[in-house]
SERO-4910 file (N, C-alpha, C, O; in steps of 0.05 Angstrom, whole numbers):
BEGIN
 pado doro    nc1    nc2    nc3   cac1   cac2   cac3    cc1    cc2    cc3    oc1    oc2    oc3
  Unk    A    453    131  -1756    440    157  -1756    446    172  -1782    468    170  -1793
  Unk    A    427    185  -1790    420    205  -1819    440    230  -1818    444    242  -1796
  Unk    A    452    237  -1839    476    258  -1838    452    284  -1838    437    279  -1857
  Unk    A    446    299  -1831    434    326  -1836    451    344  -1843    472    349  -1832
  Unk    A    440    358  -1869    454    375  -1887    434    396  -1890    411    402  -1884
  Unk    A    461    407  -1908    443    441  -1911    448    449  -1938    469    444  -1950
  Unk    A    423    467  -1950    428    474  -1979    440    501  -1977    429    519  -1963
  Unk    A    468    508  -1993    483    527  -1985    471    551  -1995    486    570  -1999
  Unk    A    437    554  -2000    434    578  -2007    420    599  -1978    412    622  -1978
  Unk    A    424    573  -1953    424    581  -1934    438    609  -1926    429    624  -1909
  Unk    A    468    615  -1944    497    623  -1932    500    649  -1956    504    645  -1980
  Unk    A    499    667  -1947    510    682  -1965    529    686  -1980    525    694  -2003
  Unk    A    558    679  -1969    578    678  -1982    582    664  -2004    566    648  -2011
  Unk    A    598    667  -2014    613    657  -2045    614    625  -2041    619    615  -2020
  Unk    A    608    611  -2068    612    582  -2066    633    575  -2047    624    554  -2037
  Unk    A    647    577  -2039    668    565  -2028    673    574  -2001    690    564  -1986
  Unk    A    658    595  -1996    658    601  -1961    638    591  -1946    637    595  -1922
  Unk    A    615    572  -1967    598    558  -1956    599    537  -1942    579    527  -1932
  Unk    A    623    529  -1939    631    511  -1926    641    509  -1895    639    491  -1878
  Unk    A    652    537  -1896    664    552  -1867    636    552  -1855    631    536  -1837
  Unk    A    614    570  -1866    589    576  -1856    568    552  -1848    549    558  -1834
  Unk    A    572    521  -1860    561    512  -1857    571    491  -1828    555    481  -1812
  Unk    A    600    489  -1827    608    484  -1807    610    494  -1782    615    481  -1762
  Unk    A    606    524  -1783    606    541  -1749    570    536  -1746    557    549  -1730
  Unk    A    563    525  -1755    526    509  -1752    528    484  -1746    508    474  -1734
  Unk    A    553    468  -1752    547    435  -1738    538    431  -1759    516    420  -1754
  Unk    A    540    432  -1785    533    413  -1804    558    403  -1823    578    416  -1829
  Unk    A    550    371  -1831    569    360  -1839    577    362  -1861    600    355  -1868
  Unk    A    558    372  -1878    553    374  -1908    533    391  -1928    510    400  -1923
  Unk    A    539    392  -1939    525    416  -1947    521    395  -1984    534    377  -1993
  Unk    A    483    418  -2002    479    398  -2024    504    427  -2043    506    450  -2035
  Unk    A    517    414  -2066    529    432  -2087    515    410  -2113    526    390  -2122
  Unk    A    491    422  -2120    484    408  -2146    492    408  -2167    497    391  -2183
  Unk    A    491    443  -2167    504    453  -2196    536    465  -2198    545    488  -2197
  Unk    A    548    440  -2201    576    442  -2200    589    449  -2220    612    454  -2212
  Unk    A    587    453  -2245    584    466  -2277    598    493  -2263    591    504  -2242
  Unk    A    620    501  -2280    629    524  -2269    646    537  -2248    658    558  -2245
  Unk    A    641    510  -2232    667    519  -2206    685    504  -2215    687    491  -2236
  Unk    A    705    511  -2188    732    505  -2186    735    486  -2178    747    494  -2158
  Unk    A    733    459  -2174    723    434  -2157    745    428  -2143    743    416  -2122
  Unk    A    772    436  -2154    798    430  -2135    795    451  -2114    799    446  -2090
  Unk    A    790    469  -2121    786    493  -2097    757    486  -2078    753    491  -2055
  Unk    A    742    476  -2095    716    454  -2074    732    442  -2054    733    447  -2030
  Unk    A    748    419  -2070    759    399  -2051    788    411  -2035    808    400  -2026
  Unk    A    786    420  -2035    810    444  -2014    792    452  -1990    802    451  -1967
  Unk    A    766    460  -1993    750    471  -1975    737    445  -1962    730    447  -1938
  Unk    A    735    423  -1974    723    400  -1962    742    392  -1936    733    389  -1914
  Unk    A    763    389  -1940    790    377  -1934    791    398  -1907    786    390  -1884
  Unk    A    799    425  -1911    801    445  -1891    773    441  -1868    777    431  -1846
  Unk    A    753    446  -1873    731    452  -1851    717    416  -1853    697    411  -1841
  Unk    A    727    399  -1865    715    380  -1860    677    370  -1868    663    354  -1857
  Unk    A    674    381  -1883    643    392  -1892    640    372  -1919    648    383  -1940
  Unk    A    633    354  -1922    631    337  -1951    598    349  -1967    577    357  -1955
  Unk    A    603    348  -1993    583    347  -2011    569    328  -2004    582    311  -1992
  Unk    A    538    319  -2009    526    308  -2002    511    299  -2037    501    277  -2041
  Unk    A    512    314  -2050    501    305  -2079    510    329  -2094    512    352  -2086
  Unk    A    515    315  -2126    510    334  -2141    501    329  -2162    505    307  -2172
  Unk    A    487    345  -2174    470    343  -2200    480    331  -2223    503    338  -2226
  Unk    A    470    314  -2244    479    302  -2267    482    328  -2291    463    337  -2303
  Unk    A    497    333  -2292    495    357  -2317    524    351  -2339    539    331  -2338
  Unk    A    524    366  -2351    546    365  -2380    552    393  -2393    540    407  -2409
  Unk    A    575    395  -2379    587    422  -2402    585    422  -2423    606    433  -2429
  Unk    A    572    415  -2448    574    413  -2479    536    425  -2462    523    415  -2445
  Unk    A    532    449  -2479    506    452  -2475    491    446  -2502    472    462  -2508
  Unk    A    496    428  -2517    486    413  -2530    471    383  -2514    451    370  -2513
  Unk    A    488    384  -2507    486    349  -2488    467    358  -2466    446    346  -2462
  Unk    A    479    385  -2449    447    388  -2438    428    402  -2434    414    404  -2414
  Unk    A    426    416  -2462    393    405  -2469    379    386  -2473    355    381  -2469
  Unk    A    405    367  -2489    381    343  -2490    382    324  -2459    384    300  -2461
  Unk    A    382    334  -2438    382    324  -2412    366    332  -2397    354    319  -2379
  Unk    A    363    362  -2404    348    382  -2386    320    368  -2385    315    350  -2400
  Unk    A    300    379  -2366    277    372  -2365    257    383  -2384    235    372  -2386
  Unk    A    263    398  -2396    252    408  -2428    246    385  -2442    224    383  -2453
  Unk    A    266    364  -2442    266    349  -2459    276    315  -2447    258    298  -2445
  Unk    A    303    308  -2440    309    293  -2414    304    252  -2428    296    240  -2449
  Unk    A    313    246  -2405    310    212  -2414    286    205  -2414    284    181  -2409
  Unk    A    267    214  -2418    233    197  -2431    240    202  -2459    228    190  -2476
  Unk    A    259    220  -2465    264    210  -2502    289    198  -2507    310    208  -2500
  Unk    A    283    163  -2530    305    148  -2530    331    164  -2536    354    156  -2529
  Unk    A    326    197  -2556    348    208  -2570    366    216  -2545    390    215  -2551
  Unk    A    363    222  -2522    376    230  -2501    398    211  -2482    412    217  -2463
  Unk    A    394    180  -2500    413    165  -2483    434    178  -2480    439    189  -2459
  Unk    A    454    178  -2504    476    176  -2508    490    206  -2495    513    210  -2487
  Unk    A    471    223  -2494    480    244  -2479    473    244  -2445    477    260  -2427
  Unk    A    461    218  -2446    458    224  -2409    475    211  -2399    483    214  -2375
  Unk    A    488    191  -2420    509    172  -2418    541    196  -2404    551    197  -2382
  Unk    A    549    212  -2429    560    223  -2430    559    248  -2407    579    261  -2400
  Unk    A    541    251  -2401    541    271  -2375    545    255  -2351    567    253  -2341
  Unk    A    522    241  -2339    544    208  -2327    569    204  -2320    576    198  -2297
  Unk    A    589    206  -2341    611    192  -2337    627    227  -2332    647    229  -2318
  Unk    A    616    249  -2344    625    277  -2331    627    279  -2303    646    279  -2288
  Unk    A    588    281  -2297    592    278  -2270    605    265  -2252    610    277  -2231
  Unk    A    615    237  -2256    626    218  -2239    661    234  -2239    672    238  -2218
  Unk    A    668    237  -2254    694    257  -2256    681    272  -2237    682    261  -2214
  Unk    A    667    299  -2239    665    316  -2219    670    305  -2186    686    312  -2169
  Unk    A    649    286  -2185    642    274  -2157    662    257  -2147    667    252  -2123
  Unk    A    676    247  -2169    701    230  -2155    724    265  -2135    727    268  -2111
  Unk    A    734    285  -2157    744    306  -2144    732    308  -2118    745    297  -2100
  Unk    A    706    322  -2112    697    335  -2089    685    308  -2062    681    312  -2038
  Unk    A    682    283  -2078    694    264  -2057    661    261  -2058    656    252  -2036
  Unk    A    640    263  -2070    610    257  -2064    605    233  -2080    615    229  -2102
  Unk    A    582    210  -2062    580    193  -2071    549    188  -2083    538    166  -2087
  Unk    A    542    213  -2089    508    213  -2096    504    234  -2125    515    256  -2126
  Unk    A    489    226  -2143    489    239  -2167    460    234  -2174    448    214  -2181
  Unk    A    453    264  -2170    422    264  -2171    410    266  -2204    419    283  -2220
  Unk    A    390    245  -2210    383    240  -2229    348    250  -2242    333    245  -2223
  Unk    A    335    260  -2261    319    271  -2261    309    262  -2298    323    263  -2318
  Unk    A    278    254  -2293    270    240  -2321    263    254  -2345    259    242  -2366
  Unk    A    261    287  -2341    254    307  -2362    216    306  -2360    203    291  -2346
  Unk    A    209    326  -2376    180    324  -2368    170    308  -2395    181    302  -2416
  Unk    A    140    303  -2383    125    280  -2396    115    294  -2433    102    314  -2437
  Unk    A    128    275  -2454    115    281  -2476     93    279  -2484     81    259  -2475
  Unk    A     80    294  -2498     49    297  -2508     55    280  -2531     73    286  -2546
  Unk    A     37    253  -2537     34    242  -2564     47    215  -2557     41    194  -2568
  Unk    A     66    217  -2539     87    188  -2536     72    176  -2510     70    189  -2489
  Unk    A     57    143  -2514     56    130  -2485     73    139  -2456     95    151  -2459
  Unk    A     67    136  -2437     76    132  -2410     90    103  -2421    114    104  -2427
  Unk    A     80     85  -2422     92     58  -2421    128     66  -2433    150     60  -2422
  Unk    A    123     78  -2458    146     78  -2472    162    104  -2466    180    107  -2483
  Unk    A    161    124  -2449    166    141  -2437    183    117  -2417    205    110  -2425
  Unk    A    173    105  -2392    176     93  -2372    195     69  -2395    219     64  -2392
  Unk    A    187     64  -2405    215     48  -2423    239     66  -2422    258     66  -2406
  Unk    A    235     77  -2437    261     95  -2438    282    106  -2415    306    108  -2415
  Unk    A    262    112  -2397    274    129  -2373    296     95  -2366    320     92  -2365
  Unk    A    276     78  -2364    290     50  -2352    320     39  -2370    337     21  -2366
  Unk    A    317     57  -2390    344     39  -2417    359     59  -2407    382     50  -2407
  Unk    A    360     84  -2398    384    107  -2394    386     95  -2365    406     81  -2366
  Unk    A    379     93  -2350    391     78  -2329    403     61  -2320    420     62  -2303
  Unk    A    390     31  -2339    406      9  -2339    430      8  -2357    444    -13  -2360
  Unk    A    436     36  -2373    458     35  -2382    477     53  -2362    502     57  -2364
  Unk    A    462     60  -2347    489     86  -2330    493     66  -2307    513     62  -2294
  Unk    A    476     57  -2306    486     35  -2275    505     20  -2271    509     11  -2249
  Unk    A    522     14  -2293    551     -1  -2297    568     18  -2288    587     10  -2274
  Unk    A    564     52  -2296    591     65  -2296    589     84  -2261    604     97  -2247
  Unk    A    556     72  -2260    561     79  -2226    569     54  -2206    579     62  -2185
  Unk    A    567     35  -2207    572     12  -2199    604     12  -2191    614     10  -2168
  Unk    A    618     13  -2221    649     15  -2228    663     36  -2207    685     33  -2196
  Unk    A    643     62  -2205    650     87  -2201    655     87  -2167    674    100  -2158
  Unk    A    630     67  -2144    624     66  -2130    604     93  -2125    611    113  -2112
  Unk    A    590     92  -2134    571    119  -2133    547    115  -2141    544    101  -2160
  Unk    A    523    125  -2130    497    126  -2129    483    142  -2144    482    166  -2137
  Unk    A    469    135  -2170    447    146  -2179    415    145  -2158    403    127  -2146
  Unk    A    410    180  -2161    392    177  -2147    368    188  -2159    364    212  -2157
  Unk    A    346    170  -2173    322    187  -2188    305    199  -2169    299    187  -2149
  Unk    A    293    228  -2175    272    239  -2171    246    251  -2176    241    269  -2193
  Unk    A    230    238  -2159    204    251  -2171    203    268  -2165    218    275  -2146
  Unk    A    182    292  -2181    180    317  -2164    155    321  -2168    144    310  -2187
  Unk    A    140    339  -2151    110    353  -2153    106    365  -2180    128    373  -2190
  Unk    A     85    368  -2195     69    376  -2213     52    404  -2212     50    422  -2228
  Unk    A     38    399  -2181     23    420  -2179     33    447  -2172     18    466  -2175
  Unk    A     58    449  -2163     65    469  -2161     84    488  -2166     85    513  -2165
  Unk    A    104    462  -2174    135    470  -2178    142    465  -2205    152    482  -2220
  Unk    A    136    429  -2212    149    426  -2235    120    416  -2253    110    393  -2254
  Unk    A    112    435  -2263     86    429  -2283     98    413  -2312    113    424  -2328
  Unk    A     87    382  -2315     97    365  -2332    115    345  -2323    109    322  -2328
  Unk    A    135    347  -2311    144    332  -2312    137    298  -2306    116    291  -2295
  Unk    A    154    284  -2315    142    259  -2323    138    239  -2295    118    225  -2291
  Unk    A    159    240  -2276    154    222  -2244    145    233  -2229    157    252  -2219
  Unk    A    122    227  -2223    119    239  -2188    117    226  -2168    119    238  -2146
  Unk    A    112    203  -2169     98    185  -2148    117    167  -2136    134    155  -2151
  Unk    A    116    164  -2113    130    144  -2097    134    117  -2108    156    107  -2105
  Unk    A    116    103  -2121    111     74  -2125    116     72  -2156    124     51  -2166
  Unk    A    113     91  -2170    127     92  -2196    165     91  -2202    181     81  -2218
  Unk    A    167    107  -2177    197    120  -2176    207     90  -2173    220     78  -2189
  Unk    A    197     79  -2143    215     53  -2134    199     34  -2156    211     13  -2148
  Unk    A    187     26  -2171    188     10  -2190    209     18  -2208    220      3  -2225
  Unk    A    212     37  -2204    236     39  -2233    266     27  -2222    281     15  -2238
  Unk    A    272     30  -2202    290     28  -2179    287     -4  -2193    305    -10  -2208
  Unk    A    267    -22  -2187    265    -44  -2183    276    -58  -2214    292    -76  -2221
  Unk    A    262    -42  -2225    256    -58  -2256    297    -57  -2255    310    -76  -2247
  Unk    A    306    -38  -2263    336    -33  -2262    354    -44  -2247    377    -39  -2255
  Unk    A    352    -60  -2223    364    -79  -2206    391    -79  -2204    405    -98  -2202
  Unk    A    398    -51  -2204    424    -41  -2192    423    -31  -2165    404    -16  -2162
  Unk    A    440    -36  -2142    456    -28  -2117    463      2  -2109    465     13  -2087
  Unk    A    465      9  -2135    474     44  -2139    453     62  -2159    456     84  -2169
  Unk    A    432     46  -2158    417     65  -2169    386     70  -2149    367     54  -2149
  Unk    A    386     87  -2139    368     77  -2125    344    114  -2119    353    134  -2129
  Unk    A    323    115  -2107    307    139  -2112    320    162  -2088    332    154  -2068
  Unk    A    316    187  -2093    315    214  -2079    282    218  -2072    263    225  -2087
  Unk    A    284    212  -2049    256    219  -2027    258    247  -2018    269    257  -1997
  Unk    A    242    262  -2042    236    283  -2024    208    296  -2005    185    296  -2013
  Unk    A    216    303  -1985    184    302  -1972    166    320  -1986    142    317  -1994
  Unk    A    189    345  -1986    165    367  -2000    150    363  -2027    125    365  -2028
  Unk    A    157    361  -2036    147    345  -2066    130    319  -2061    108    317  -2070
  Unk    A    140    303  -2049    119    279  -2044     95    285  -2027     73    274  -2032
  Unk    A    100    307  -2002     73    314  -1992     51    326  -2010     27    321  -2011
  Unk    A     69    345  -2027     39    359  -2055     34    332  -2073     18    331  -2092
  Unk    A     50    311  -2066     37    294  -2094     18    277  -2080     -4    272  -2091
  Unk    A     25    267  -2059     15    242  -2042     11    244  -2020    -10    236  -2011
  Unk    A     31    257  -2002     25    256  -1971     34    230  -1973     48    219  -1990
  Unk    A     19    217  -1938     26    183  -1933     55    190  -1929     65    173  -1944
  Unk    A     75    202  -1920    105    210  -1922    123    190  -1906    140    177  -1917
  Unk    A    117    187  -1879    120    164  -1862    118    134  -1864    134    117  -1858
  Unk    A     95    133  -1875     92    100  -1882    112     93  -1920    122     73  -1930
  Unk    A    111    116  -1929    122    112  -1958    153    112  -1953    170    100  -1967
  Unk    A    159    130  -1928    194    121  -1928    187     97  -1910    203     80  -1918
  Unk    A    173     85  -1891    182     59  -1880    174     43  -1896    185     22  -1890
  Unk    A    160     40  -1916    159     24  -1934    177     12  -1954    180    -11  -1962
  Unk    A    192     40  -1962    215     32  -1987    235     46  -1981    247     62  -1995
  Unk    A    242     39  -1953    262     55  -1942    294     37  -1959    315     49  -1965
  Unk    A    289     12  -1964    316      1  -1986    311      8  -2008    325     -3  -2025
  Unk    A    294     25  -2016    297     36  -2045    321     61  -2048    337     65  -2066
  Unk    A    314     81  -2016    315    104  -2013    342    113  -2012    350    110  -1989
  Unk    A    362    124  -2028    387    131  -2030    395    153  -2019    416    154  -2006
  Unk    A    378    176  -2020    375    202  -2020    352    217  -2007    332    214  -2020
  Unk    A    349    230  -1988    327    250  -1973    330    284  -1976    346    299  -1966
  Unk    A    311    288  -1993    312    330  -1984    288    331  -1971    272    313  -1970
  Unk    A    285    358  -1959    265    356  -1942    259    395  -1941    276    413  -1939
  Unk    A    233    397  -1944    223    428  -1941    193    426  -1932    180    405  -1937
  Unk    A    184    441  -1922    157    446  -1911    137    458  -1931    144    475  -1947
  Unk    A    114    448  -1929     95    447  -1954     67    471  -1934     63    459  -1913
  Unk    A     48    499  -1937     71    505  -1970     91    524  -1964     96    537  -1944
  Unk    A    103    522  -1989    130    551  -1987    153    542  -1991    173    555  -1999
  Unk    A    153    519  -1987    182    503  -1986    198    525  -1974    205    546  -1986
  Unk    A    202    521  -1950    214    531  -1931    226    517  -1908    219    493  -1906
  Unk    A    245    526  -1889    249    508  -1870    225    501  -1851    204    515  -1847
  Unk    A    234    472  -1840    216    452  -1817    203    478  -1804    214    499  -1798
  Unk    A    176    470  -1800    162    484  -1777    146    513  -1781    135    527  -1764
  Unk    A    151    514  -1808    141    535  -1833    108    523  -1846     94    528  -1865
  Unk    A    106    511  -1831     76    496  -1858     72    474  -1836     80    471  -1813
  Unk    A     51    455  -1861     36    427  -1843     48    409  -1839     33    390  -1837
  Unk    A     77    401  -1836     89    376  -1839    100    375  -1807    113    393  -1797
  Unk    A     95    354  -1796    112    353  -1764    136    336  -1772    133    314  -1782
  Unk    A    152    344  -1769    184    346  -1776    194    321  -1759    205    300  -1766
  Unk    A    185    336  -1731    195    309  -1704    191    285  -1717    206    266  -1723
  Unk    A    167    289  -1719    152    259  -1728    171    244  -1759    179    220  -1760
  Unk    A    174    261  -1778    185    250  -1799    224    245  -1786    237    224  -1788
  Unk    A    232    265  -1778    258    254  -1768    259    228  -1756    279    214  -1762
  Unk    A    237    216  -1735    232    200  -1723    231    178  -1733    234    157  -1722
  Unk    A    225    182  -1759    218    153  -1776    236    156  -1790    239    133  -1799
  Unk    A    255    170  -1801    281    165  -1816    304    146  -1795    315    125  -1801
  Unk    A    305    157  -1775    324    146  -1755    310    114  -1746    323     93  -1743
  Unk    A    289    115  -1743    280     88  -1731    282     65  -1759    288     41  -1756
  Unk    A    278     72  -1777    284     47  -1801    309     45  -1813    313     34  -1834
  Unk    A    336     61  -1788    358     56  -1791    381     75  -1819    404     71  -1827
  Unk    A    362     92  -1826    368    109  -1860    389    121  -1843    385    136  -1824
  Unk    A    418    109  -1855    445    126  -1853    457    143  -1866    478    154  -1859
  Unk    A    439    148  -1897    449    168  -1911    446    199  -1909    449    207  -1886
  Unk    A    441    221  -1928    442    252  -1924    410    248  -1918    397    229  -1926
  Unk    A    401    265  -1905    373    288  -1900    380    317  -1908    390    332  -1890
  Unk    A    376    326  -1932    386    349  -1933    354    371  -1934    333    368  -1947
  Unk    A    361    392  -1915    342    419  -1922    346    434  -1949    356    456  -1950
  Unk    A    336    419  -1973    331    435  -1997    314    450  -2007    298    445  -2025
  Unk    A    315    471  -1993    296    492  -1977    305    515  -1974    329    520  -1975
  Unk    A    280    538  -1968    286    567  -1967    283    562  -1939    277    542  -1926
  Unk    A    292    596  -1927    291    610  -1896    279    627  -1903    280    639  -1925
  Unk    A    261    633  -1877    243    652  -1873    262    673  -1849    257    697  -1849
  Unk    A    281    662  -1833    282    676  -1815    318    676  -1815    332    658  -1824
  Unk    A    326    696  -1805    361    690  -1805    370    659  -1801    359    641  -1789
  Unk    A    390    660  -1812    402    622  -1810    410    620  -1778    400    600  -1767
  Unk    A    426    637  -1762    434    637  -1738    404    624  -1718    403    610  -1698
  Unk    A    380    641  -1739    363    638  -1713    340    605  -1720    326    589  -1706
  Unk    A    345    608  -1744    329    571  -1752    353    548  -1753    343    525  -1754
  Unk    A    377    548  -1754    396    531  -1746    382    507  -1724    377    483  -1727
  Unk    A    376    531  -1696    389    515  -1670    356    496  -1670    352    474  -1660
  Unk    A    334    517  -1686    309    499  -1681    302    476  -1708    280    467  -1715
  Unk    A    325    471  -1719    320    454  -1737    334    431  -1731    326    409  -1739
  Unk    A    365    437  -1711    373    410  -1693    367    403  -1670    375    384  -1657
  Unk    A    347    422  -1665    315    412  -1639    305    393  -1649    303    373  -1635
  Unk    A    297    392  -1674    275    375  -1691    283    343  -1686    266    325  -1686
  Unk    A    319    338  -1681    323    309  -1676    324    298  -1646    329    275  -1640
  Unk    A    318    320  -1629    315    312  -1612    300    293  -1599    279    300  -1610
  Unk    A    291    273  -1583    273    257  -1578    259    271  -1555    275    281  -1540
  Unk    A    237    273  -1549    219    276  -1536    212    256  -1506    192    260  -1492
***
């Protein structure tokens, strides 16, 4: 069974009371992407006390030199950005080894004007197959993501399901593997059900928001039941996290969002 998590912007409180808050809800984990800036021993103090693990965190690099050339401004579709995605990589894995998370969410920068796709999609594939040794070593999961175009992330270079897990493929690492998100894949593609039972061994990572608004389950067109239903039945033991807004107090969309796993 799928860990269901929560994005701590659910919780009002301060980084570190998000954890208290996420546990008087029955959740096991909570996403901390942008870990840049905290206290991560005082993270992992809070993990330890309420029992609440990180579920991913973002690839980033304190030298804000290094990331910019990471950011999606710019990002691994350009060869100049190896050596700094390299080096954020082996940051992050420091961070994630502290706070005890075994997922490090990965992201290709948006698409250049003037440079092929082919050699774009080269590139993205050489920063990976070089990080995939130090996640391997690390025991930790790179996880690439596509994201929507039309609404959220205008340019950027992945969006598509069958692009993402070819890259997955071409790279033929254990620990590198794609972030399925629904909300984003429903504005790109739809097909959401058959595309996670399809490449459900691609699939490392799940966020999940309701299209439109990106909001919690049951906010928009997506039947939730139904997608929970097919994460659990093709056996996916990793996070499902709500990377997602609330429309309504957390007390009161909590209890109908762990309705959603209920079976019928």
């Amino acid at each position: 069974m799928f860990t269901l998590t929560v994005s701590p912007s659910w919780f009002k409180s301060d980084p570190y009371g998000k954890f208290e808050d996420a546990a008087k809800r029955g959740f096991k984990a909570i996403e901390v992407l942008n870990w840049t800036g905290l206290d991560l021993n005082r993270i992992r103090s809070e993990i330890e006390r309420t029992h609440v693990e990180i579920s991913a965190i973002l690839f980033r690099s304190t030298d804000p030199k290094k990331q910019e050339l990471i950011a999606n401004t710019h990002g691994i579709v350009h060869a100049d950005a190896l050596d700094a995605f390299l080096d954020a990589i082996r940051e992050t894995i420091v961070a994630a080894k502290i706070v005890g998370t075994k997922n490090i969410v990965v992201t290709t920068g948006n698409e250049v004007a003037g440079m092929s796709r082919k050699e774009q999609h080269t590139n993205v594939i050489t920063a990976l197959r070089a990080a995939a040794p130090l996640a391997e070593e690390a025991g930790i999961n790179l996880v690439l993501e596509p994201l929507n175009i039309l609404v959220n992330h205008m340019g950027y270079f992945l969006t598509t399901t069958a692009e993402a897990v070819g890259m997955i493929k071409e790279v033929g690492s254990p620990n590198v593997l794609v972030l399925y998100d629904v909300y984003h894949q429903q504005i790109t593609e739809g097909n959401i059900i058959n595309n996670i039972r399809n490449n459900i061994h691609y699939i490392g990572h799940i966020h999940i928001g309701d299209v439109p608004g990106r909001n919690q389950p049951g906010t928009g067109e997506i039947n939730y039941r139904n997608v929970f239903k097919a994460i659990r039945d093709v056996g996916y033991e990793g996070y499902v996290v709500f990377e997602c807004g609330l429309t309504e107090d957390v007390d009161i969309a909590c209890p109908k969002m762990w309705a959603l796993l209920e079976e019928e």
